[in-house]
Biotite code that builds the C-alpha atoms (Angstrom):
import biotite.structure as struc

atoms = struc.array([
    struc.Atom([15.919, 18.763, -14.989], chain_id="A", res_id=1, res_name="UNK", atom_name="CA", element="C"),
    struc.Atom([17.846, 16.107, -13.486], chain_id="A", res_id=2, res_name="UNK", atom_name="CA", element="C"),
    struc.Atom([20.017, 15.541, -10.256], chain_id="A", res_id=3, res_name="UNK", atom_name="CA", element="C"),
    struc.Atom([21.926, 12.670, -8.417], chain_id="A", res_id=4, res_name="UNK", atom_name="CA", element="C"),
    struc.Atom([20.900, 12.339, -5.071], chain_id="A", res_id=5, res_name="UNK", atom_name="CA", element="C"),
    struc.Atom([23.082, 9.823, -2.116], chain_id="A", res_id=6, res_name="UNK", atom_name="CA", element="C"),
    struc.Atom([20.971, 9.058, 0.696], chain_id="A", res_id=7, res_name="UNK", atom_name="CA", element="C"),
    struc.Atom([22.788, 7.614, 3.958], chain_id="A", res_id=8, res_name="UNK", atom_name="CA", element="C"),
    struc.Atom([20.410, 4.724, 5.347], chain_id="A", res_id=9, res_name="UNK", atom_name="CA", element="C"),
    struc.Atom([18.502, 7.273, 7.378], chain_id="A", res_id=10, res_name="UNK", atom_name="CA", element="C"),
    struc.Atom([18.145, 10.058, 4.468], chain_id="A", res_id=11, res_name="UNK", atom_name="CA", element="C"),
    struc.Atom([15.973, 6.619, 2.607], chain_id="A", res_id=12, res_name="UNK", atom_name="CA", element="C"),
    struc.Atom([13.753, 6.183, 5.479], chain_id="A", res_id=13, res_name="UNK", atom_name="CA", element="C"),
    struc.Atom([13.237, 9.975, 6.346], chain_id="A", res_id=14, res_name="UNK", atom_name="CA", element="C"),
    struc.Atom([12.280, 10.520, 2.799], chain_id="A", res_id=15, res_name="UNK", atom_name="CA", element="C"),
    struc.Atom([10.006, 7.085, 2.689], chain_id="A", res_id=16, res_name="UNK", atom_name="CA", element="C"),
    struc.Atom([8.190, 8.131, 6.032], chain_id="A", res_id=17, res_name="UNK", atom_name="CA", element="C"),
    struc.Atom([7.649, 11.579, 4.711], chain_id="A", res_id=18, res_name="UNK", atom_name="CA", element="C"),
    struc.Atom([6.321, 10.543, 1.291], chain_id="A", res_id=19, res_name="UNK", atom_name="CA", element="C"),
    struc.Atom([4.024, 8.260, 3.505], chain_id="A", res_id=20, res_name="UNK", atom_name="CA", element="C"),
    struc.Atom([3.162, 10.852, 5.716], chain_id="A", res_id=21, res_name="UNK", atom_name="CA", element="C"),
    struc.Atom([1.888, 12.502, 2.781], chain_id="A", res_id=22, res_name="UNK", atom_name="CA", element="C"),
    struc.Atom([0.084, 9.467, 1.441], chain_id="A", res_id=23, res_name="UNK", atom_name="CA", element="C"),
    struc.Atom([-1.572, 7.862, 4.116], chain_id="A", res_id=24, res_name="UNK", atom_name="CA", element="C"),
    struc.Atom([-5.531, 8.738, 5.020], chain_id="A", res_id=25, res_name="UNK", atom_name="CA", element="C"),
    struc.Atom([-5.378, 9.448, 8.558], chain_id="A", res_id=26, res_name="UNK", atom_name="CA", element="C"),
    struc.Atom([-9.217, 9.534, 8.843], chain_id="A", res_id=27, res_name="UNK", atom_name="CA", element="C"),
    struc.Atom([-8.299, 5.515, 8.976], chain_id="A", res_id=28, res_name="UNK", atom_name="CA", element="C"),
    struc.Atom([-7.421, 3.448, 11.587], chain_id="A", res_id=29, res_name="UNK", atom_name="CA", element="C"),
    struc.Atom([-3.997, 2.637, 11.101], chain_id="A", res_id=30, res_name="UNK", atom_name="CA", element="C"),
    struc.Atom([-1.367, -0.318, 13.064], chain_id="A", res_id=31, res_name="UNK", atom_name="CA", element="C"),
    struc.Atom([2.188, 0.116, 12.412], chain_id="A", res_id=32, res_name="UNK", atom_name="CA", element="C"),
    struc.Atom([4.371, -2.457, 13.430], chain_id="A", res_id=33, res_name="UNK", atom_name="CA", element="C"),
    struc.Atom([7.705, -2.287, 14.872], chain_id="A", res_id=34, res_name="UNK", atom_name="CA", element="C"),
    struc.Atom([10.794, -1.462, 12.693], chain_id="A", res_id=35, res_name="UNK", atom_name="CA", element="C"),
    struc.Atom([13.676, 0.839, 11.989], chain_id="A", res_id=36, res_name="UNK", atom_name="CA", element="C"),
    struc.Atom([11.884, 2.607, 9.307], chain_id="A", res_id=37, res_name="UNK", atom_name="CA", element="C"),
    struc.Atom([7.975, 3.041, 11.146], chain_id="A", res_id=38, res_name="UNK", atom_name="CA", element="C"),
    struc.Atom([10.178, 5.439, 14.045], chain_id="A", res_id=39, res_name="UNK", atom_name="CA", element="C"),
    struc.Atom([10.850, 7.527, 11.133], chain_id="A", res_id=40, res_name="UNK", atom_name="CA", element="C"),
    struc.Atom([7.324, 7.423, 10.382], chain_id="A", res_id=41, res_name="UNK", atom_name="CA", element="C"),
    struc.Atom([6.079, 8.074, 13.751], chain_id="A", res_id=42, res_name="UNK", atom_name="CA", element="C"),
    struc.Atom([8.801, 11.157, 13.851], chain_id="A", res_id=43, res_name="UNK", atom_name="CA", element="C"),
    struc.Atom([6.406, 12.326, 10.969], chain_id="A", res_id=44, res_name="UNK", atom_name="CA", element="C"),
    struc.Atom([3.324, 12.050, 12.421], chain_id="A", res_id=45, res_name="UNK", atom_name="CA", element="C"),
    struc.Atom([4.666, 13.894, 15.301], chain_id="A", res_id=46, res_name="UNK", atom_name="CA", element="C"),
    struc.Atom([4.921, 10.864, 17.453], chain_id="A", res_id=47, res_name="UNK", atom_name="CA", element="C"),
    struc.Atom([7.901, 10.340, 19.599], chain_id="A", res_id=48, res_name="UNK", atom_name="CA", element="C"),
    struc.Atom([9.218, 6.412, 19.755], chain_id="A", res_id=49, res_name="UNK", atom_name="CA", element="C"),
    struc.Atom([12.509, 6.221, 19.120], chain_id="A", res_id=50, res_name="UNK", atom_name="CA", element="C"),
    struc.Atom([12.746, 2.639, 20.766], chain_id="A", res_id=51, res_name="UNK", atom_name="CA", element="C"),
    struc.Atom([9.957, 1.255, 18.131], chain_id="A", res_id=52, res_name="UNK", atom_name="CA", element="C"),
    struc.Atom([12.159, -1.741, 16.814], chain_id="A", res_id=53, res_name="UNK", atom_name="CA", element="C"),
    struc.Atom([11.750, -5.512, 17.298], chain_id="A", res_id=54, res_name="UNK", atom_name="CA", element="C"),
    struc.Atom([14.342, -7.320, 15.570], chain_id="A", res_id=55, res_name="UNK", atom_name="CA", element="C"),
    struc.Atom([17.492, -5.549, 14.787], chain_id="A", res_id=56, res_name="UNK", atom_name="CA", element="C"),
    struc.Atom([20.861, -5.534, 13.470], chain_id="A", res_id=57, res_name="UNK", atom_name="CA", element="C"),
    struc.Atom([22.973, -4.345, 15.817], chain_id="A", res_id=58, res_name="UNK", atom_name="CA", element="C"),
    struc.Atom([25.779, -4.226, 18.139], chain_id="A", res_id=59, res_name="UNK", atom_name="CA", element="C"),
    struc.Atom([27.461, -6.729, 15.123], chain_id="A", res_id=60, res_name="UNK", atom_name="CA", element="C"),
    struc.Atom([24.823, -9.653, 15.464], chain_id="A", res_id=61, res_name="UNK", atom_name="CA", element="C"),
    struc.Atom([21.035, -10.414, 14.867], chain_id="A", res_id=62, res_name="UNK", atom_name="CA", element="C"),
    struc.Atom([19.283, -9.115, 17.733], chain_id="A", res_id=63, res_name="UNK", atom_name="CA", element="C"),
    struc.Atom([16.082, -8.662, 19.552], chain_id="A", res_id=64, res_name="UNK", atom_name="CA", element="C"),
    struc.Atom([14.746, -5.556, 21.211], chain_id="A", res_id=65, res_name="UNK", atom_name="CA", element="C"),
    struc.Atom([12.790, -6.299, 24.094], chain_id="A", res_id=66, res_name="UNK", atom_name="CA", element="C"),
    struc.Atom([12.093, -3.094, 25.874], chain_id="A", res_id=67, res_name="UNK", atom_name="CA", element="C"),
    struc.Atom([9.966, -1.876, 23.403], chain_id="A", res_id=68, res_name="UNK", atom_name="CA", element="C"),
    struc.Atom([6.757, 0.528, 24.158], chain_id="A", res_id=69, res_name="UNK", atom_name="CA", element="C"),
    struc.Atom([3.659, -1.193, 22.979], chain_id="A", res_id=70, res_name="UNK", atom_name="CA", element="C"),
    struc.Atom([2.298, -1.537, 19.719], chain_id="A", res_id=71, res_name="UNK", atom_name="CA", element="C"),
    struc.Atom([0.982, 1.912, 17.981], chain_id="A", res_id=72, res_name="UNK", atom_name="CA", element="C"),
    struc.Atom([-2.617, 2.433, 16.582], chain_id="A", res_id=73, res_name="UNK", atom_name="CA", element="C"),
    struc.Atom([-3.948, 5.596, 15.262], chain_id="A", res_id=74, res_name="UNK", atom_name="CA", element="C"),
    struc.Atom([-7.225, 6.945, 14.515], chain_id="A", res_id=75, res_name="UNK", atom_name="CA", element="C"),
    struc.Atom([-8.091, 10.314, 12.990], chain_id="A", res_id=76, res_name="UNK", atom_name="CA", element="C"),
    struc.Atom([-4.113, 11.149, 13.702], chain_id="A", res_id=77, res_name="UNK", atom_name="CA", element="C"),
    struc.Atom([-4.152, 9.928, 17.044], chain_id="A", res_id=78, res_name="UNK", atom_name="CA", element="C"),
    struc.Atom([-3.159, 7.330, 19.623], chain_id="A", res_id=79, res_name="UNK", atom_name="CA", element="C"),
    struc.Atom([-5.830, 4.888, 21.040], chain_id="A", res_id=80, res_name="UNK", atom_name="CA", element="C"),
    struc.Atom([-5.580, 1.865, 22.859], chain_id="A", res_id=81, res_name="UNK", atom_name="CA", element="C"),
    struc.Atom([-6.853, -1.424, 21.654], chain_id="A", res_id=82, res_name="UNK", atom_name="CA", element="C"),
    struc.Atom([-7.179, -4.901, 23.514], chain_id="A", res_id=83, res_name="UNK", atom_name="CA", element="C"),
    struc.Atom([-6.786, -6.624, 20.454], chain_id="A", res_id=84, res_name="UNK", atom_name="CA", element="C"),
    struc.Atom([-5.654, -6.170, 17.179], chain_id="A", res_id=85, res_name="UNK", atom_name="CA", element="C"),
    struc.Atom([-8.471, -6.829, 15.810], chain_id="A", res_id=86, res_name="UNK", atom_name="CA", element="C"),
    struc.Atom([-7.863, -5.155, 12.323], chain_id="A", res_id=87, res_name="UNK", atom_name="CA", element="C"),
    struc.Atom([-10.487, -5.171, 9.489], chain_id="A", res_id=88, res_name="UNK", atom_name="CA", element="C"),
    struc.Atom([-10.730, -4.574, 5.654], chain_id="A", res_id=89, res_name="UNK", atom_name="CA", element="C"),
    struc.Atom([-11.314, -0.393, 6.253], chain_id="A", res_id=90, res_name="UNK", atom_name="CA", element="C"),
    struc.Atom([-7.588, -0.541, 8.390], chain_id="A", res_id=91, res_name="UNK", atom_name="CA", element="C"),
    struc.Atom([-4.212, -0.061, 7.061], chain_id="A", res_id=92, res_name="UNK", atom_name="CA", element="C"),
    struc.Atom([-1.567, -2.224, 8.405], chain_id="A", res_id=93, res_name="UNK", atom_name="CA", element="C"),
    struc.Atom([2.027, -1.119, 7.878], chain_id="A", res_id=94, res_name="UNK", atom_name="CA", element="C"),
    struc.Atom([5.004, -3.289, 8.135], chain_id="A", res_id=95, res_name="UNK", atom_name="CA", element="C"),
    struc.Atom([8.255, -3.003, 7.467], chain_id="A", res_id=96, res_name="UNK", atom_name="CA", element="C"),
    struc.Atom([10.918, -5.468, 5.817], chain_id="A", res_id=97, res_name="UNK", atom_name="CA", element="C"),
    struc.Atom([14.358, -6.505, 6.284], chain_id="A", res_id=98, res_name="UNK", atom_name="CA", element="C"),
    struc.Atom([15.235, -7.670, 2.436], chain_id="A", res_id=99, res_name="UNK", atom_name="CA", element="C"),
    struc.Atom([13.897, -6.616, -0.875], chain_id="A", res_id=100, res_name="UNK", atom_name="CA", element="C"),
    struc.Atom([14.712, -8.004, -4.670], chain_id="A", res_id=101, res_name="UNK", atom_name="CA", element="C"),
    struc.Atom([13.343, -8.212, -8.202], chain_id="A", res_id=102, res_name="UNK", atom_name="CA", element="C"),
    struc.Atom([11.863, -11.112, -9.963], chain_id="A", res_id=103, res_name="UNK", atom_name="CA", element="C"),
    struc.Atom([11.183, -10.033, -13.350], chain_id="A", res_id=104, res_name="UNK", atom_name="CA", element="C"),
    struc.Atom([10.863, -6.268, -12.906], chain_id="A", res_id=105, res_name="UNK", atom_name="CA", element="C"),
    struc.Atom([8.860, -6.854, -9.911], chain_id="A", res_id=106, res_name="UNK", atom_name="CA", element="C"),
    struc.Atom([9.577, -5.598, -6.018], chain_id="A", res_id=107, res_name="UNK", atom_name="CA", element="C"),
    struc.Atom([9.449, -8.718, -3.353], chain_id="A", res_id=108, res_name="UNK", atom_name="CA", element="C"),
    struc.Atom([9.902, -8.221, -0.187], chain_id="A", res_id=109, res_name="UNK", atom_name="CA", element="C"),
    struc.Atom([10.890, -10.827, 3.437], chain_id="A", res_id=110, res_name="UNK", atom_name="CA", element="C"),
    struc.Atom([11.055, -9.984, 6.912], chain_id="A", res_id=111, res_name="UNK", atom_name="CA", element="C"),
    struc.Atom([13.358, -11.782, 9.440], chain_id="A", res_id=112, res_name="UNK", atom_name="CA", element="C"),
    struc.Atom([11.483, -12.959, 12.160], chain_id="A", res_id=113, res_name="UNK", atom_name="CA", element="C"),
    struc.Atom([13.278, -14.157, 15.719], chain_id="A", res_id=114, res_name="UNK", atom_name="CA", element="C"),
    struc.Atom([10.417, -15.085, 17.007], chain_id="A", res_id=115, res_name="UNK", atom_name="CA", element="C"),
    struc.Atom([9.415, -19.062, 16.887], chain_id="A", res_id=116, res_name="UNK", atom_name="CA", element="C"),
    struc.Atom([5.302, -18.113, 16.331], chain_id="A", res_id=117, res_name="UNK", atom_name="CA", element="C"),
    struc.Atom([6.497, -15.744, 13.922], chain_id="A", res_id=118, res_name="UNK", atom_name="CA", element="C"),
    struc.Atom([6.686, -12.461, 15.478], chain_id="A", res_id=119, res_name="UNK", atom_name="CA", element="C"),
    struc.Atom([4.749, -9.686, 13.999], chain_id="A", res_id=120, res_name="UNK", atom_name="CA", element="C"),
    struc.Atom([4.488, -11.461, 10.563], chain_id="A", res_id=121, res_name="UNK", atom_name="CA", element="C"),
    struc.Atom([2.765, -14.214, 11.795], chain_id="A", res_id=122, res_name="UNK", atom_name="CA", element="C"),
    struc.Atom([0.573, -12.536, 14.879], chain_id="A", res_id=123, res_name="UNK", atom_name="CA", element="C"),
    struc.Atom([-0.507, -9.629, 12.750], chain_id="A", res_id=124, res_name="UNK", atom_name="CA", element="C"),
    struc.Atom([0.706, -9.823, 8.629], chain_id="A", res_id=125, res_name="UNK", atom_name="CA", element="C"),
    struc.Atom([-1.011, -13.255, 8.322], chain_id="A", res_id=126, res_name="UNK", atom_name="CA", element="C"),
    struc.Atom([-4.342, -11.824, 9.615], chain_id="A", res_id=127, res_name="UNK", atom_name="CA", element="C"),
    struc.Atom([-4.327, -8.246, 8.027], chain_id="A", res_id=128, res_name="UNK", atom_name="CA", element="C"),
    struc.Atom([-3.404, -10.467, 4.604], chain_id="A", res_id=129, res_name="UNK", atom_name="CA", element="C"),
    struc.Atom([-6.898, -12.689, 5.480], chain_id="A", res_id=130, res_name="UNK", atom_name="CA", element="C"),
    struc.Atom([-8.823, -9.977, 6.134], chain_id="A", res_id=131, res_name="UNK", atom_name="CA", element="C"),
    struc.Atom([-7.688, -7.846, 2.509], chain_id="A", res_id=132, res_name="UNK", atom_name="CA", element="C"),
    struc.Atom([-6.438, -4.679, 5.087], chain_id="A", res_id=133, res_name="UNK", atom_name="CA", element="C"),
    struc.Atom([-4.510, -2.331, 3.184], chain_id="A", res_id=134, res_name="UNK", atom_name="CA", element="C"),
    struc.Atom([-0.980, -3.368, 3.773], chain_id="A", res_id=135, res_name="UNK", atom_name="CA", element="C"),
    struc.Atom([2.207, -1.126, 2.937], chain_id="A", res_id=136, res_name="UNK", atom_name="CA", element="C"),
    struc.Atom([5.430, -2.635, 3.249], chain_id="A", res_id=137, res_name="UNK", atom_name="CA", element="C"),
    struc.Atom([8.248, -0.040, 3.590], chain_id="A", res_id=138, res_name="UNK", atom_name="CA", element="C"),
    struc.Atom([11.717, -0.781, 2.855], chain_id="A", res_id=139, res_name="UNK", atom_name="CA", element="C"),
    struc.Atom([14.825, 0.685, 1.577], chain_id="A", res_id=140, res_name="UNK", atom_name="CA", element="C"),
    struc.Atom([17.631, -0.482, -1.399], chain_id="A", res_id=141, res_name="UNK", atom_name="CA", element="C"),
    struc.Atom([19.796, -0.625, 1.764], chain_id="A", res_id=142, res_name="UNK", atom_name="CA", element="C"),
    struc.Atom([18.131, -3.921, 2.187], chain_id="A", res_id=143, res_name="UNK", atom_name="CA", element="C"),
    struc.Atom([18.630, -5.173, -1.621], chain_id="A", res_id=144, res_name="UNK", atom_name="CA", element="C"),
    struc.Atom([19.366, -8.974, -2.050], chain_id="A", res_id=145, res_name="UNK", atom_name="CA", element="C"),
    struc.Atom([20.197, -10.830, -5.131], chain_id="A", res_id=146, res_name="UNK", atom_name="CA", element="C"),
    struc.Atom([17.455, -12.866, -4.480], chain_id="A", res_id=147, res_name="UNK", atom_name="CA", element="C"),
    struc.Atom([15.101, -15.220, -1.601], chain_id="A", res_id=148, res_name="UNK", atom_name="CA", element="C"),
    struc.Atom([16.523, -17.874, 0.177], chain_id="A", res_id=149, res_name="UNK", atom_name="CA", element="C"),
    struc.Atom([14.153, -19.539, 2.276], chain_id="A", res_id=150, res_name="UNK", atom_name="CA", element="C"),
    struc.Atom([15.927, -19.862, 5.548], chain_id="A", res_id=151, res_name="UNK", atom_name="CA", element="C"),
    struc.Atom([14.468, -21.045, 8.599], chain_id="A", res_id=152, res_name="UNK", atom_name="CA", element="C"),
    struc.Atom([16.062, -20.919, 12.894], chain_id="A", res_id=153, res_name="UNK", atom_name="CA", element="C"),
    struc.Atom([17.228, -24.281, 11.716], chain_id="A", res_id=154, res_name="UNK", atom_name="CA", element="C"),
    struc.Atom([20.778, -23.895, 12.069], chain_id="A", res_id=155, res_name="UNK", atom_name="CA", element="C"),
    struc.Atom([23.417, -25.146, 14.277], chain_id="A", res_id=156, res_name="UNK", atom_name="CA", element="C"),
    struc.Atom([24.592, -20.885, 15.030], chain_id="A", res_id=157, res_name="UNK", atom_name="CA", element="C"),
    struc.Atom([24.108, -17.839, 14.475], chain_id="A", res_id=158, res_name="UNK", atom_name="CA", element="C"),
    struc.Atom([25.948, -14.200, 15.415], chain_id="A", res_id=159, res_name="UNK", atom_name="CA", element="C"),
    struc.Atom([23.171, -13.363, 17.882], chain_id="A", res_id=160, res_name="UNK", atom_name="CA", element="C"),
    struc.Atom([19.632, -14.622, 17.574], chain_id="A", res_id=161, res_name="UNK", atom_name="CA", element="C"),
    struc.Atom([18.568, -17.589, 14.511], chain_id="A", res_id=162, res_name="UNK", atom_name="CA", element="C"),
    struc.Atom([15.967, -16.319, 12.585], chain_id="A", res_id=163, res_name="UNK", atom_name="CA", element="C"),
    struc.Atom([13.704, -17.025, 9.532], chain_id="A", res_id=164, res_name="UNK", atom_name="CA", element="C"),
    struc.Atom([13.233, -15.252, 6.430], chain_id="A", res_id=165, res_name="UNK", atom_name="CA", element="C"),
    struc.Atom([9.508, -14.657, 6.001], chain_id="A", res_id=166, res_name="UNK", atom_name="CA", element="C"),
    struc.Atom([8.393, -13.477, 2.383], chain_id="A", res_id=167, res_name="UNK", atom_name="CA", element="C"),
    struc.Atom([5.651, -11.106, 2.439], chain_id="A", res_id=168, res_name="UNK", atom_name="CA", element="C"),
    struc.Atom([2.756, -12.646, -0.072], chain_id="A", res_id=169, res_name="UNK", atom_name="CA", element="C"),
    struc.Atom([0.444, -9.740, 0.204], chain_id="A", res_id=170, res_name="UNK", atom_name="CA", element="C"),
    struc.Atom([0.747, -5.626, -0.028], chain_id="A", res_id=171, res_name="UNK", atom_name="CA", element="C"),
    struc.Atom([2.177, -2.840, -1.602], chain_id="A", res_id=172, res_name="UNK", atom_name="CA", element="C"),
    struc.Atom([6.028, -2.342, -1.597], chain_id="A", res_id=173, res_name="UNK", atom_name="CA", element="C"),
    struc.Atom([6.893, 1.249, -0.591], chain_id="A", res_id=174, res_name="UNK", atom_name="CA", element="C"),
    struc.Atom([10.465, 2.256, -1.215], chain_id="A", res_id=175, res_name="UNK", atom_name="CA", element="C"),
    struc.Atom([12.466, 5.522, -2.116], chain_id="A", res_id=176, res_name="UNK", atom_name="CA", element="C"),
    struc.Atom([11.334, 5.184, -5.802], chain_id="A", res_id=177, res_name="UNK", atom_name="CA", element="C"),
    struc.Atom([7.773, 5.293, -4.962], chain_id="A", res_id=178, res_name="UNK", atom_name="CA", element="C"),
    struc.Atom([8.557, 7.929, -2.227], chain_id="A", res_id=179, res_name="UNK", atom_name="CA", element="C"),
    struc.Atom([10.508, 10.178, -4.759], chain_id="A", res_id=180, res_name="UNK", atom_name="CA", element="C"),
    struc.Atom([7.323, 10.518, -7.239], chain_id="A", res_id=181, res_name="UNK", atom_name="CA", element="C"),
    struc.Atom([4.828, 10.433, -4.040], chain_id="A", res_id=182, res_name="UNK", atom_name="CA", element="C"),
    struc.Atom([6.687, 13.544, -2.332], chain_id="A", res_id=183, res_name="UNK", atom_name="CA", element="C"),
    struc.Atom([8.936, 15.216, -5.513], chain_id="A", res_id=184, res_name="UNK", atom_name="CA", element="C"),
    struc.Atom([7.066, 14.070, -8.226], chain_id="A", res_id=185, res_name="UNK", atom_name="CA", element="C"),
    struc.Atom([9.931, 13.149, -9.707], chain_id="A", res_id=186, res_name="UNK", atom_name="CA", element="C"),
    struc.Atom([10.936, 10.026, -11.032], chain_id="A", res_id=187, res_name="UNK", atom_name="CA", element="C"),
    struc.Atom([13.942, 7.856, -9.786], chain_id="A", res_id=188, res_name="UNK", atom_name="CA", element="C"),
    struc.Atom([16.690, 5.038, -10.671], chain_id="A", res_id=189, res_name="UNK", atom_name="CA", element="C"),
    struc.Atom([19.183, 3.921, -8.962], chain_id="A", res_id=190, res_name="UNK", atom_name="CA", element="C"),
    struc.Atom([22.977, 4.018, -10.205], chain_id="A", res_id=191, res_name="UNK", atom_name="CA", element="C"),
    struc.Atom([25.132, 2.948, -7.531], chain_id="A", res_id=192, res_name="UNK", atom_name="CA", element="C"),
    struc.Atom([25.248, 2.395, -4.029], chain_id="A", res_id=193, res_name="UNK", atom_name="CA", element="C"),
    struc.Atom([27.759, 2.196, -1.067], chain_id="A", res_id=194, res_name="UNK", atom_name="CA", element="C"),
    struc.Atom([29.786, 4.730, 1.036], chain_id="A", res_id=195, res_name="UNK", atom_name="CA", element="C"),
    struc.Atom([32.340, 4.556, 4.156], chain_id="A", res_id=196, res_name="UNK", atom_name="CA", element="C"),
    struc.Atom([32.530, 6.724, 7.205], chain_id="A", res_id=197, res_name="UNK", atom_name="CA", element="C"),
    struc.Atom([29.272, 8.049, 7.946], chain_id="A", res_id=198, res_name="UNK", atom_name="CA", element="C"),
    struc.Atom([28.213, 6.930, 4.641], chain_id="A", res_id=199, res_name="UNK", atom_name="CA", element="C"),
    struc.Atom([28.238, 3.176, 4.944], chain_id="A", res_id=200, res_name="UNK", atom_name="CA", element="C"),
    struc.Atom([25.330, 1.669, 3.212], chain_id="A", res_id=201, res_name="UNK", atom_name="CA", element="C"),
    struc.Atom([24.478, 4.856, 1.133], chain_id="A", res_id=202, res_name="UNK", atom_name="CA", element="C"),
    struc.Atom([22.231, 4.380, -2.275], chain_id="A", res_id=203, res_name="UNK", atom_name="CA", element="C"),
    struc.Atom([22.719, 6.975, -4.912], chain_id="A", res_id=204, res_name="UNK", atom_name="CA", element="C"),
    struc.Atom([19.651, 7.990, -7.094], chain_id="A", res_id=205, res_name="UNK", atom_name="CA", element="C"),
    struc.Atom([19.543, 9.894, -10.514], chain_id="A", res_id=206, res_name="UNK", atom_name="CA", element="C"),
    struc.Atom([16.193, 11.591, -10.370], chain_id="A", res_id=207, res_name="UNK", atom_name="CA", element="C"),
    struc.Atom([14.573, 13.365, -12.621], chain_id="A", res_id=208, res_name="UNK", atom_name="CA", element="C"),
    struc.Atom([11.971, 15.952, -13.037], chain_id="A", res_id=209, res_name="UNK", atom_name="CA", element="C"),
    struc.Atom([10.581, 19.858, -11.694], chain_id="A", res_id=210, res_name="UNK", atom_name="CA", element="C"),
    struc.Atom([11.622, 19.413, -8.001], chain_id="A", res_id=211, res_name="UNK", atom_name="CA", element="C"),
    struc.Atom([15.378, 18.031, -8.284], chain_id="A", res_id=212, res_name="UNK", atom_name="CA", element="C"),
    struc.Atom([16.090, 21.383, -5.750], chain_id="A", res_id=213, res_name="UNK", atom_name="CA", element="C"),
    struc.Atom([14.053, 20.274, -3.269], chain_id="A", res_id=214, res_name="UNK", atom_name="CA", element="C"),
    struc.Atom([15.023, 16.934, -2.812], chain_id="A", res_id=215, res_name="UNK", atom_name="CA", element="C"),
    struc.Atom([18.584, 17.475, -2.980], chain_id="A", res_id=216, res_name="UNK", atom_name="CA", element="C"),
    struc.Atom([17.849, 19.765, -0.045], chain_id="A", res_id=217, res_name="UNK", atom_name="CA", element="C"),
    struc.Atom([15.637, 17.049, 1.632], chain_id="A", res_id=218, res_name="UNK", atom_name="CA", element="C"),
    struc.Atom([18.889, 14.956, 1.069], chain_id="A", res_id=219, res_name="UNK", atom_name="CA", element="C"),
    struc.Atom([20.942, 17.513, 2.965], chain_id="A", res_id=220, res_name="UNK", atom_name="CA", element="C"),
    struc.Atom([18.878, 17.915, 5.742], chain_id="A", res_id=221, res_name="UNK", atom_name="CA", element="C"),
    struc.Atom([18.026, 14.667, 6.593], chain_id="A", res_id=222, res_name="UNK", atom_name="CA", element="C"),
    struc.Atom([21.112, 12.518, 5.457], chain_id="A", res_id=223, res_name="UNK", atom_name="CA", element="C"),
    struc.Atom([22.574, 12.848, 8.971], chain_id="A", res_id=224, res_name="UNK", atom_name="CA", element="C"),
    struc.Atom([19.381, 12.823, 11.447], chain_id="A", res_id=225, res_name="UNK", atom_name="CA", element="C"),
    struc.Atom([19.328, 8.741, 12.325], chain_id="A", res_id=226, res_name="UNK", atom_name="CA", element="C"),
    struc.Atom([16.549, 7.923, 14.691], chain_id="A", res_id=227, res_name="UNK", atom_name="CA", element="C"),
    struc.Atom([16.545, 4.285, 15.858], chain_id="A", res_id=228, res_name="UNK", atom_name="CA", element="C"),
    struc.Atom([18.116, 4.668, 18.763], chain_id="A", res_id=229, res_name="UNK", atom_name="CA", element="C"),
    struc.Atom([17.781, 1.223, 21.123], chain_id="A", res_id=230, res_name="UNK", atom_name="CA", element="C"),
    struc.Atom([18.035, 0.505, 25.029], chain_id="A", res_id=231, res_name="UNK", atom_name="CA", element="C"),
    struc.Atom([18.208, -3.085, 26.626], chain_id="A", res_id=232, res_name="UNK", atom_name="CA", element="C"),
])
């Protein structure tokens, strides 16, 4: 059985937090890091935070978030509160990304960071990576580039914020492929992308398998539920 599937922007990351959901051992203690697609995460765990961003897009320039809640670690399911994030080899660490491309058949993935130090990449990625945490890195074909460019805040402007592109070295690329077998069991390609209206930034997906159904009904439902909703 087959099926072509569009998912707006928010139908990606719905069905890349649930497959997550699905995946992740909450027995572990688990960080998650700011980004667009982690609130849709948290919504799936049951955990309200729809101000969990950092960096963002928005408002037509590169922008910063800075009344954000603080950082979210969870243990057996739940909150706790940690002084420092002092993450080990047993933890998963999960970080989102704001590009993704192929080199030879391959995912890679970069994060922008605002942030001189580095921002989340370089307070917390650099020392998960160190310590060999499990690291998932969650990210979307919305965010599809031909390829890296190593840029850097050294420019002369910018539409908002100057920010780096950080390429992620270490952990396991998550996107709606993987979620698609993960939560469907069903496997995935992409044939085109692009939408306007409501639609802008839409991939669509030509999936194949037992449960075609239920992710076109996934699709449905969640196509139109965005979550990252931001206050200054």
């Amino acid at each position: 059985m087959k099926a072509q599937i569009l998912l707006t922007p928010a139908g990606a990351k719905h069905l890349i937090a649930k497959a997550l959901y699905k995946k992740l051992d909450l027995k572990k203690r688990i960080y998650i890091a700011y980004g667009s697609t982690n609130v849709y995460l948290l919504y799936h765990l049951g955990i309200n935070f729809p101000n969990y961003i950092a960096g963002c897009n928005y408002e037509f320039k590169l922008n910063v978030n800075n009344n954000r809640p603080k950082p979210v670690v969870l243990e057996n399911g739940k909150l706790i509160n940690i002084k420092d994030f002092e993450i080990s080899a047993e933890n998963i660490f999960i970080k989102g990304a704001n590009a993704l491309w192929y080199e030879n058949k391959i995912k890679q993935a970069a994060v922008l960071a605002a942030d001189k130090n580095g921002g989340t990449f370089g307070n917390f990625y650099i020392k998960a990576a160190c310590r060999g945490s499990k690291v998932i890195i969650p990210v979307s074909h919305e965010k599809l580039i031909p390829y890296y460019y190593p840029a850097t805040q050294n420019v002369d402007f910018s539409t908002g914020n100057k920010v780096a592109l950080l390429r992620f070295f270490y952990g396991e690329i998550y996107t709606e492929i993987e979620a698609f077998y993960d939560l469907f069991n069903l496997k995935a390609n992409i044939i085109a992308s692009g939408g306007i209206l409501n639609t802008q930034g839409a991939i669509i997906f030509e999936v194949e398998g037992k449960a075609c159904e239920q992710a076109v009904e996934f699709a449905k439902k969640y196509n139109s539920e965005v979550l990252e909703k931001l206050s200054y």
